[in-house]
C-alpha positions as CSV (number, residue, x, y, z in Angstrom):
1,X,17.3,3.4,-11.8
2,X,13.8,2.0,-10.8
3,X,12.0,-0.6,-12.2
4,X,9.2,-0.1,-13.5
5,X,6.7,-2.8,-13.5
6,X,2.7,-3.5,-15.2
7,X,0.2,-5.4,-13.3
8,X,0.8,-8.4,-12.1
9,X,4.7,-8.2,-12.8
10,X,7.1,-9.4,-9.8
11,X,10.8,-8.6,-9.0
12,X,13.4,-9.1,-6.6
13,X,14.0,-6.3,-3.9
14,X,16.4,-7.6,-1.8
15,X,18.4,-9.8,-3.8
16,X,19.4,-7.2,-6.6
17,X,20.3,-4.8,-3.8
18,X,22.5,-6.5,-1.2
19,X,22.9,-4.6,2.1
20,X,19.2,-3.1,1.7
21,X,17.5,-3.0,5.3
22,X,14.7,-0.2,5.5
23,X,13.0,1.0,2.5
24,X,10.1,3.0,2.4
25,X,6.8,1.7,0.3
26,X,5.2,5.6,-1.1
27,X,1.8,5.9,-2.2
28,X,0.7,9.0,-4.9
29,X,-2.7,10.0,-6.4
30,X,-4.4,12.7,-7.8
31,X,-8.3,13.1,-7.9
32,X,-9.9,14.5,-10.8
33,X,-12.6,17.2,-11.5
34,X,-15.1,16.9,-8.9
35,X,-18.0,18.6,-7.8
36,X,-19.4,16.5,-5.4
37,X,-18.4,18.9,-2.2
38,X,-16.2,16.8,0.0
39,X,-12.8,16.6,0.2
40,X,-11.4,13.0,-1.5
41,X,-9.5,11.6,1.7
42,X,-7.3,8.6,0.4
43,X,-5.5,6.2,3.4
44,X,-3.2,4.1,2.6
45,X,-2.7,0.9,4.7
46,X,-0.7,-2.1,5.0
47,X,-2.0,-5.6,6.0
48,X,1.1,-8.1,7.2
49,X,0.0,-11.6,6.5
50,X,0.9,-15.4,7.7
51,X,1.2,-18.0,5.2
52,X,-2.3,-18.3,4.7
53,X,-2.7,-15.0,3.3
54,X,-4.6,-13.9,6.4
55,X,-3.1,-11.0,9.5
56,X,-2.7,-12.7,12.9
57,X,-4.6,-10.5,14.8
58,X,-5.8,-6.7,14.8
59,X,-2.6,-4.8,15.2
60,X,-0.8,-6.7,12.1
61,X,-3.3,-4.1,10.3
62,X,-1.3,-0.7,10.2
63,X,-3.4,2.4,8.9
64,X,-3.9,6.1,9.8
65,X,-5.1,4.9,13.8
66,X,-2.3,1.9,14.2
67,X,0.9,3.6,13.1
68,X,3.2,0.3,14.3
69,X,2.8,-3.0,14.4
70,X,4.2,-4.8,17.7
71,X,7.5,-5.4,16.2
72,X,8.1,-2.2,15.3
73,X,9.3,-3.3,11.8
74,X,6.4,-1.5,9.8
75,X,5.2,2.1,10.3
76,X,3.4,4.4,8.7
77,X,4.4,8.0,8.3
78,X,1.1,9.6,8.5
79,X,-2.7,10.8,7.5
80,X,-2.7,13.2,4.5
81,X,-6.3,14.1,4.6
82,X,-6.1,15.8,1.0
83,X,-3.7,13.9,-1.3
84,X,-2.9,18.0,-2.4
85,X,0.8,18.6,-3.4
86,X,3.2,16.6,-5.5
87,X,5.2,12.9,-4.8
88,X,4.0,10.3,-2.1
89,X,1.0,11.6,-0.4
90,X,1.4,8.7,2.4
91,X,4.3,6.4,3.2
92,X,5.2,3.1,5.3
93,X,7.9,2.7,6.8
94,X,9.5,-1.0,6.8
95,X,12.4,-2.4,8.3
96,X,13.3,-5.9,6.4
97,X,15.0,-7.1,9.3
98,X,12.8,-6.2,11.7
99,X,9.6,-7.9,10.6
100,X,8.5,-10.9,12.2
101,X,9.6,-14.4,10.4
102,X,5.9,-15.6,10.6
103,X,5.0,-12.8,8.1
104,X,5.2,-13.8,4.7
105,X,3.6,-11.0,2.7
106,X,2.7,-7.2,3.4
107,X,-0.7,-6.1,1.3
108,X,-0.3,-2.0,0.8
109,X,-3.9,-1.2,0.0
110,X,-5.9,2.3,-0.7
111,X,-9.2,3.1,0.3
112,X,-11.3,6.4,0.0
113,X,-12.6,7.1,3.5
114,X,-16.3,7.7,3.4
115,X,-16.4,6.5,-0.3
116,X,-20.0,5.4,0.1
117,X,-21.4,8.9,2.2
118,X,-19.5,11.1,-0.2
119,X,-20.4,9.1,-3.5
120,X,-16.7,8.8,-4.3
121,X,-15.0,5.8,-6.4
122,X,-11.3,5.2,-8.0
123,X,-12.8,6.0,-11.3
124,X,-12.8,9.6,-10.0
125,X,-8.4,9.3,-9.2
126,X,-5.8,9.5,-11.7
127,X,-2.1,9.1,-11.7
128,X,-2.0,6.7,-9.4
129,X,1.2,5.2,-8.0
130,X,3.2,3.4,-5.7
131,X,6.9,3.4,-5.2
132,X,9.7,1.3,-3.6
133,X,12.8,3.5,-2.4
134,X,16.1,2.6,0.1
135,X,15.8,5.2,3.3
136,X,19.4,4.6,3.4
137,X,20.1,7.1,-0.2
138,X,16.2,7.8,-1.2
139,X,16.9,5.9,-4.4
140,X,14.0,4.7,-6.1
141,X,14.0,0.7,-6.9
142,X,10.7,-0.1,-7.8
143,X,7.4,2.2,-9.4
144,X,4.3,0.6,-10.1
145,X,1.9,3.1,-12.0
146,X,-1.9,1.8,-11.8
147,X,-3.3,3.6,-14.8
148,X,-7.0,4.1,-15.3
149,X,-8.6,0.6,-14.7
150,X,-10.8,1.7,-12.1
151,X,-14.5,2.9,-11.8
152,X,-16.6,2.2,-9.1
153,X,-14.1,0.6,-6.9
154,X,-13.3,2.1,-3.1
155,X,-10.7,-0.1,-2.5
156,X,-7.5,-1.3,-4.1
157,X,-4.7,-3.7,-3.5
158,X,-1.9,-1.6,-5.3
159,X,1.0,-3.9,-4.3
160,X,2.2,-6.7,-2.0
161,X,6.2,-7.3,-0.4
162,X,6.7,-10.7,-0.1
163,X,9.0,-13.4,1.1
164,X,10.5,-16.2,-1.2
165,X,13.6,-18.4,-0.4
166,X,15.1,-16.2,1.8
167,X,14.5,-13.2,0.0
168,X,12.4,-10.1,-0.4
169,X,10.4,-9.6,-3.8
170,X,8.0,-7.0,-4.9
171,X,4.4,-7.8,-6.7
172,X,2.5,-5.3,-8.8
173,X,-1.6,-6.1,-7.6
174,X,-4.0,-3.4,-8.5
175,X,-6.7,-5.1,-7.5
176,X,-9.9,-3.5,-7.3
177,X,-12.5,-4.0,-4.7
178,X,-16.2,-2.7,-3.4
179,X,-17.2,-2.2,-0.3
180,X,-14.3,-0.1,0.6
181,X,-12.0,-0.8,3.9
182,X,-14.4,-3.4,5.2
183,X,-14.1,-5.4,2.1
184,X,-10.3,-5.5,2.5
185,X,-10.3,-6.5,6.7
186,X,-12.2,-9.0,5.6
187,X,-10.4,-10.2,2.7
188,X,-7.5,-10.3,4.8
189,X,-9.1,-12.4,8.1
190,X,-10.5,-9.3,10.2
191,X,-13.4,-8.5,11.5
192,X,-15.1,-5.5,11.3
């Protein structure tokens, strides 16, 4: 049965569930009533991150036009352009094994593409969500529901993987940021 965590709540992935090797981090949201005449066009994103907090260089930044990183270990699963239907509407791929040993923490973020053209924010999504599940059996381990915290945010940390003695744990962030996917390279050491 999942666990299901508030904000700012951690837990153990890895050492609860010995044997785990690939799980896959899904990302859910729903947009409400809106009349503002574009399409709300969510991407999900994951930033893998040295000690420091910071990526190493561009391609440790995997989104909807990086798919991989080098190693091959994280990988996302694709661009849904309209966040319609039910369940994840994006997912990354991540193979514990795989990922480099320098890499101490992987950021999953949101962002609303065009947020600032189209006049969109987070205060116009609900139901929110991301999810931890094994590939291996498709069992759930870990749900994270953000709620309704945000308003005129573009941008939000939703949830971090990170190492600790040896082990894999899981953080609940929902952290809210302006400026959109700009904000968050450059939280996160890139340059845009």
């Amino acid at each position: 049965m999942a666990i299901s965590l508030s904000k700012g709540q951690k837990v153990d992935l890895t050492k609860g569930n010995p044997g785990l090797s690939t799980v896959v981090v899904g990302l859910g949201w729903d947009t409400n009533k809106y009349d503002g005449g574009s399409d709300f066009d969510l991407d999900a994103s994951a930033f893998l991150q040295d000690s420091g907090g910071k990526v190493r260089r561009e391609t440790d930044f995997i989104f909807y036009n990086n798919l991989k990183d080098p190693s091959g270990a994280v990988q996302h699963l694709g661009d849904n352009r309209t966040g319609e239907g039910e369940g994840d509407d994006e997912q990354i791929r991540i193979e514990l094994t795989k990922v480099p040993a320098d890499v101490m923490k992987i950021a999953f973020t949101v962002t609303i593409h065009e947020a600032e053209q189209r006049a969109q924010n987070f205060g116009q999504v609900s139901n929110s969500f991301i999810r931890v599940f094994n590939e291996e059996n498709n069992e759930e381990l870990i749900r994270y529901d953000l709620g309704e915290d945000f308003s005129i945010e573009t941008a939000v940390v939703v949830g971090e993987l990170y190492r600790y003695q040896g082990e894999w744990k899981f953080s609940a962030i929902g952290s809210g940021f302006q400026g959109g996917l700009a904000a968050l390279c450059k939280n996160f050491g890139l340059e845009v």
